[in-house]
C-alpha positions as CSV (number, residue, x, y, z in Angstrom):
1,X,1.3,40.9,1.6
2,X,4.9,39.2,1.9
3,X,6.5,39.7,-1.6
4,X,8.3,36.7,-1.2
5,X,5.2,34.5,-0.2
6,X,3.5,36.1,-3.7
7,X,6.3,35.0,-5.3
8,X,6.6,31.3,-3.6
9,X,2.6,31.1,-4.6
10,X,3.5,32.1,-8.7
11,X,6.3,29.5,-8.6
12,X,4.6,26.5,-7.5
13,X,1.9,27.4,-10.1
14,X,4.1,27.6,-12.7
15,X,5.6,24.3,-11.4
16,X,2.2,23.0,-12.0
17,X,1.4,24.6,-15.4
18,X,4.6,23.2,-16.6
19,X,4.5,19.8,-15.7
20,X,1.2,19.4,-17.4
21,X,2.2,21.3,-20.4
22,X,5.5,19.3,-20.6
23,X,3.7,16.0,-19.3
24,X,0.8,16.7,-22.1
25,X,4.1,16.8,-24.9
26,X,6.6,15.0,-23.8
27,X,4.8,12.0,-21.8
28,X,3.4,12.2,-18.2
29,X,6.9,10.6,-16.8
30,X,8.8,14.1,-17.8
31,X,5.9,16.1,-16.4
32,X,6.4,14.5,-13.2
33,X,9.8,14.9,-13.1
34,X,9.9,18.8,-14.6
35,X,7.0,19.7,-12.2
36,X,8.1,17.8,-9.1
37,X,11.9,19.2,-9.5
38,X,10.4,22.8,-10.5
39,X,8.0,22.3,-7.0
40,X,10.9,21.6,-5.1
41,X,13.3,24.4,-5.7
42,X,10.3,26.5,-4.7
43,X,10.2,24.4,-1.8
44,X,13.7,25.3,-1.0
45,X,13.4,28.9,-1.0
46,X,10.7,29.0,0.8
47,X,12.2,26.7,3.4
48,X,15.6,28.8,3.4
49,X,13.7,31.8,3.9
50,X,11.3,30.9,6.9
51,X,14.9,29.0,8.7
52,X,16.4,32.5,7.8
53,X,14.0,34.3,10.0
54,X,13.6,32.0,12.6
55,X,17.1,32.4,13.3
56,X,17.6,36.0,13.2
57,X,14.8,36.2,15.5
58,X,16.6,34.1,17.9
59,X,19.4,36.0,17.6
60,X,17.6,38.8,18.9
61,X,15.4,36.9,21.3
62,X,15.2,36.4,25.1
63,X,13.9,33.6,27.4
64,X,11.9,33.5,30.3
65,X,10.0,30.8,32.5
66,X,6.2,30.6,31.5
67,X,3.1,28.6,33.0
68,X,0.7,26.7,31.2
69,X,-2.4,27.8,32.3
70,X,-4.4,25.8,29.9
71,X,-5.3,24.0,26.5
72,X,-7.7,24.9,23.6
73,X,-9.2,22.2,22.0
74,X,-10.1,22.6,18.3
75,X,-12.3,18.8,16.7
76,X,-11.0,18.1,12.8
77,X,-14.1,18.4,10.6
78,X,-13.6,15.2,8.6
79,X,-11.2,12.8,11.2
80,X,-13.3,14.1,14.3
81,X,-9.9,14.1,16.0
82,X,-8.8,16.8,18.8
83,X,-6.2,18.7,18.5
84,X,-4.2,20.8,21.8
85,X,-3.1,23.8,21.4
86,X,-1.0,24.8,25.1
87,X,-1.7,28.6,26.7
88,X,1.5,29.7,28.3
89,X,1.4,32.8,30.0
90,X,4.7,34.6,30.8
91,X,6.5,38.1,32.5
92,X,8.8,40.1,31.1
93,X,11.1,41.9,33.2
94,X,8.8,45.0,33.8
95,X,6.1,43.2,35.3
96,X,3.9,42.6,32.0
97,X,2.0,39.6,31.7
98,X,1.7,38.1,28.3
99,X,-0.7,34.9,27.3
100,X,1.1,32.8,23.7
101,X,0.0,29.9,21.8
102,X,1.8,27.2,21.1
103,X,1.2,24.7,18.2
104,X,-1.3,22.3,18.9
105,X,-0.8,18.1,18.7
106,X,-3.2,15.5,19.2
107,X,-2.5,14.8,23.2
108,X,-1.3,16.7,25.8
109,X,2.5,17.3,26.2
110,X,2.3,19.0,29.3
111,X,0.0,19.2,32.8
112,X,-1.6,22.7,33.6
113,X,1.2,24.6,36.0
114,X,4.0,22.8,34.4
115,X,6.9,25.5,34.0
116,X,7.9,25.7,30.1
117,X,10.4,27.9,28.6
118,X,9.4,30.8,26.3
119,X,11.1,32.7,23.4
120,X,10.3,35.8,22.5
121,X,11.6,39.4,21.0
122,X,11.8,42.6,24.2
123,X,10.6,44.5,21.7
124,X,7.3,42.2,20.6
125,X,6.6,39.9,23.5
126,X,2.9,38.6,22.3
127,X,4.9,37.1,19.1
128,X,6.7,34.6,21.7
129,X,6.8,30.8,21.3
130,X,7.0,27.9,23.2
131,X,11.2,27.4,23.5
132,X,10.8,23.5,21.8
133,X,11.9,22.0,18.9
134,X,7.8,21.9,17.2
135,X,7.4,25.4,18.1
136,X,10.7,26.7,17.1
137,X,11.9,24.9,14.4
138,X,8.5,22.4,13.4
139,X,7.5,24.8,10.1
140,X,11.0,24.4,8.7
141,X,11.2,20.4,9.7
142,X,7.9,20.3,7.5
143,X,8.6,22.2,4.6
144,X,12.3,20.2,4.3
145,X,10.2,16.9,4.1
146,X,8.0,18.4,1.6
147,X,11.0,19.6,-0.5
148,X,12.7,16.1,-0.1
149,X,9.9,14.5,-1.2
150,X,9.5,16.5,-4.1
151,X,12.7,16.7,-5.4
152,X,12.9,12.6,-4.8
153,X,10.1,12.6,-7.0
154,X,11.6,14.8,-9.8
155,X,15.0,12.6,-9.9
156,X,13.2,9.5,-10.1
157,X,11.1,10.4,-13.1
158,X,13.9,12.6,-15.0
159,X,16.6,9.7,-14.1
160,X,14.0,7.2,-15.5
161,X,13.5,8.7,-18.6
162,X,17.0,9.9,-19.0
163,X,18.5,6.4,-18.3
164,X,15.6,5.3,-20.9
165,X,17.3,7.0,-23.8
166,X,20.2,5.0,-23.1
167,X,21.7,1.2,-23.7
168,X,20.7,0.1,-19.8
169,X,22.2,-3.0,-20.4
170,X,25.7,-3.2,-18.0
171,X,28.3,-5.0,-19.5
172,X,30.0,-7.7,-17.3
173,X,33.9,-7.5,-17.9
174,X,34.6,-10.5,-15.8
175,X,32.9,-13.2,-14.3
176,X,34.8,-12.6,-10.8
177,X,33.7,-8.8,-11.2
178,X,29.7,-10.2,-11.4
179,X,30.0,-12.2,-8.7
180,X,31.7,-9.6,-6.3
181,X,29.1,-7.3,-7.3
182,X,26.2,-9.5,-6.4
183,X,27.4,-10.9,-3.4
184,X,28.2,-7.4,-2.1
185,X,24.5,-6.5,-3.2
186,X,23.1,-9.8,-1.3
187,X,25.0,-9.0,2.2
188,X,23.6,-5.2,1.8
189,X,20.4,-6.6,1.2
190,X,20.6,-8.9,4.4
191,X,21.7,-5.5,5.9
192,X,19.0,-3.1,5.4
193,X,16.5,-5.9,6.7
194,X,18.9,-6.1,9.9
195,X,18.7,-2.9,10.5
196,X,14.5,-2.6,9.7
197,X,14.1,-5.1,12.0
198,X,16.1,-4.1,15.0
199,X,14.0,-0.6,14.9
200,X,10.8,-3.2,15.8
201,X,13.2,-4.4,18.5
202,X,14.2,-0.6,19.7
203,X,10.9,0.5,19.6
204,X,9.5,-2.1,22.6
205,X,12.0,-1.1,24.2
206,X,11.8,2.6,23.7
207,X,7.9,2.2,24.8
208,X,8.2,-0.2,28.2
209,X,11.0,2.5,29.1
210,X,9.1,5.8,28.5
211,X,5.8,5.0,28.3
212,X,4.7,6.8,25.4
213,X,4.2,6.4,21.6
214,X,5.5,9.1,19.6
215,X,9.4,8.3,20.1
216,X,9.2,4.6,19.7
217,X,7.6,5.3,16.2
218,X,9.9,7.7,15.5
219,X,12.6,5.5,16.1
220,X,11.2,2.3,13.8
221,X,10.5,4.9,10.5
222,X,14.3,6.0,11.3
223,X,15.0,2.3,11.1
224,X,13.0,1.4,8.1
225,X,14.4,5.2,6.2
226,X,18.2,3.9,7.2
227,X,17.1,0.4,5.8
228,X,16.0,1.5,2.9
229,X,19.2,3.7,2.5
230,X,20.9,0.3,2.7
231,X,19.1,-1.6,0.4
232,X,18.9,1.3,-2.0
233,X,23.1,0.8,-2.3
234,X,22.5,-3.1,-2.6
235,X,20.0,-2.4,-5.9
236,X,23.2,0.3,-7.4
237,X,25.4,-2.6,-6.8
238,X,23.9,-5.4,-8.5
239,X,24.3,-5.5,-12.5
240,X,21.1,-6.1,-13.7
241,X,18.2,-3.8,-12.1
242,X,17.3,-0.6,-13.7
243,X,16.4,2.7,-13.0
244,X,13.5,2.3,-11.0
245,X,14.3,-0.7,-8.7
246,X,17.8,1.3,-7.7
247,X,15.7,4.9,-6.7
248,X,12.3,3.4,-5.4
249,X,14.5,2.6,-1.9
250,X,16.3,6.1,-1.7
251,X,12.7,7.7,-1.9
252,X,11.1,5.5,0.5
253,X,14.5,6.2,3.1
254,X,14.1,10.1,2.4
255,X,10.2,9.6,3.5
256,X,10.2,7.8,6.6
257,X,13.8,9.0,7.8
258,X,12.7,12.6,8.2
259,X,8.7,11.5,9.1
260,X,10.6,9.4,12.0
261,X,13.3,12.0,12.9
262,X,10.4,14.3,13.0
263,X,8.2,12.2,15.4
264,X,11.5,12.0,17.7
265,X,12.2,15.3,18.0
266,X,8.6,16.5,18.4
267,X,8.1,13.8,21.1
C-alpha cells in the first residue's frame, strides 16, 4: 500500500472529524470552513503528488504509433449509461505487441483502425497510455477541480464568519467616491453578462463548425466561469454588499471555469 495514499486517506478523515467537532462548538458555518480548507490542502498534496509522477514518467517515457482495435463497453448501474473505454494495441521496437486501456467516456472518440499515439516506459510497456490530454493529464485536471472547490468553500465560510466579527458597515468618505464606486460596479455588472452571453453565441458557432457537443459546452461554462469572475469584482466594488454576495460569484467562476476548460480539453 502507497504510504502516501494511507496518509491522504487519514487526512481527509481528520478533515472530516474536525469540521464536525469544530462545526458541533463553534457553529456549522466554521465547520464548513475548517473542514472544507483542511479537505483541500489534502487535496493539494495529493494532486501535487500524482502531477509529480506523471511527469517524471514522461520524462522517461517513449512514443509510438498504436491501433485501436476496439472498445469495451461497461452500462452505469444506476444512470444505465455506457461508458467506452478504447483498446489500443502498440509495438515496441523489438517486435512486442502490447494491448492498453485508455479511459473510457460516454461516446466514441475514435473509429476502430484509427492511428493514436501511445506513451509508455521501455522498461514497462503494458503501463502505456493513450498520448491525450484525458489520459495523460485527466486525474490531475480532476483532483485540481476538487481542490478548488473545496478550498472556495473553506474561504467563503471562514471569510463569512471572520468578516462577521467585524463592523461590515463601509464608510463612504465622499459622495463622488460612492458614486465612482457604483458606477464602476454597474459597467462590471453589464460586463460579466456580456461576456455570459457571447459564450451562448460561441457555442452555435463552435457546434455548426465541428459538429460535436463537448467543446461548445466547454466553451459556454468558460464563458459563464469568466462572467462570474467579472461580476464577482463588480459585487467587491460596490459599498454596500457583504460577505456572501462578493464570494458566491468567485465560487461559481472557479466551478464552471475548470468544468468547461475541462470539457475543452477532453473534447
Amino acid at each position: 500500500v502507497n504510504i502516501c495514499s494511507v496518509f491522504i486517506c487519514l487526512f481527509v478523515l481528520f478533515g472530516i472529524l474536525t469540521g464536525l467537532i469544530v462545526g458541533k462548538f463553534k457553529g456549522l458555518e466554521w465547520g464548513m470552513g475548517i473542514g472544507g480548507f483542511i479537505l483541500s490542502i489534502g487535496g493539494l498534496i495529493l494532486t501535487i503528488q500524482i502531477g509529480i509522477n506523471r511527469y517524471n514518467e514522461l520524462k522517461d517515457a517513449v512514443t509510438a504509433k498504436g491501433i485501436l482495435i476496439d472498445y469495451t463497453e461497461e452500462r452505469e448501474v444506476k444512470s444505465h449509461r455506457i461508458n467506452y473505454s478504447p483498446l489500443v494495441r502498440f509495438s515496441t521496437p523489438d517486435g512486442k505487441k502490447y494491448t492498453i486501456r485508455g479511459l473510457g467516456s460516454n461516446r466514441k472518440k475514435w473509429q476502430i483502425h484509427d492511428a493514436i499515439d501511445v506513451t509508455y516506459k521501455p522498461s514497462d510497456p503494458n503501463q502505456g497510455f493513450i498520448t491525450d490530454f484525458q489520459n495523460t493529464w485527466g486525474l490531475t485536471w480532476a483532483l485540481s477541480l476538487i481542490t478548488l472547490f473545496l478550498l472556495s468553500i473553506g474561504i467563503f465560510f471562514i471569510g463569512g464568519k471572520i468578516r462577521g466579527t467585524k463592523d461590515d458597515t463601509i464608510k463612504i468618505q465622499t459622495i463622488l467616491a460612492s458614486y465612482t464606486r457604483i458606477t464602476m460596479e454597474r459597467h462590471f455588472t453589464k460586463s460579466g453578462n456580456i461576456v455570459m452571453l457571447s459564450s451562448f453565441v460561441l457555442f452555435f458557432i463552435f457546434f455548426f463548425i465541428s459538429g460535436t457537443i463537448v467543446k461548445p459546452i466547454g466553451t459556454v461554462f468558460i464563458g459563464i466561469g469568466l462572467g462570474s469572475f467579472i461580476l464577482g469584482i463588480g459585487q467587491w466594488l460596490s459599498p454596500v454588499n457583504d460577505w456572501e454576495l462578493r464570494t458566491i460569484p468567485f465560487v461559481i467562476g472557479v466551478f464552471f471555469f475548470m468544468i468547461g476548460l475541462g470539457a475543452v480539453l477532453l473534447g
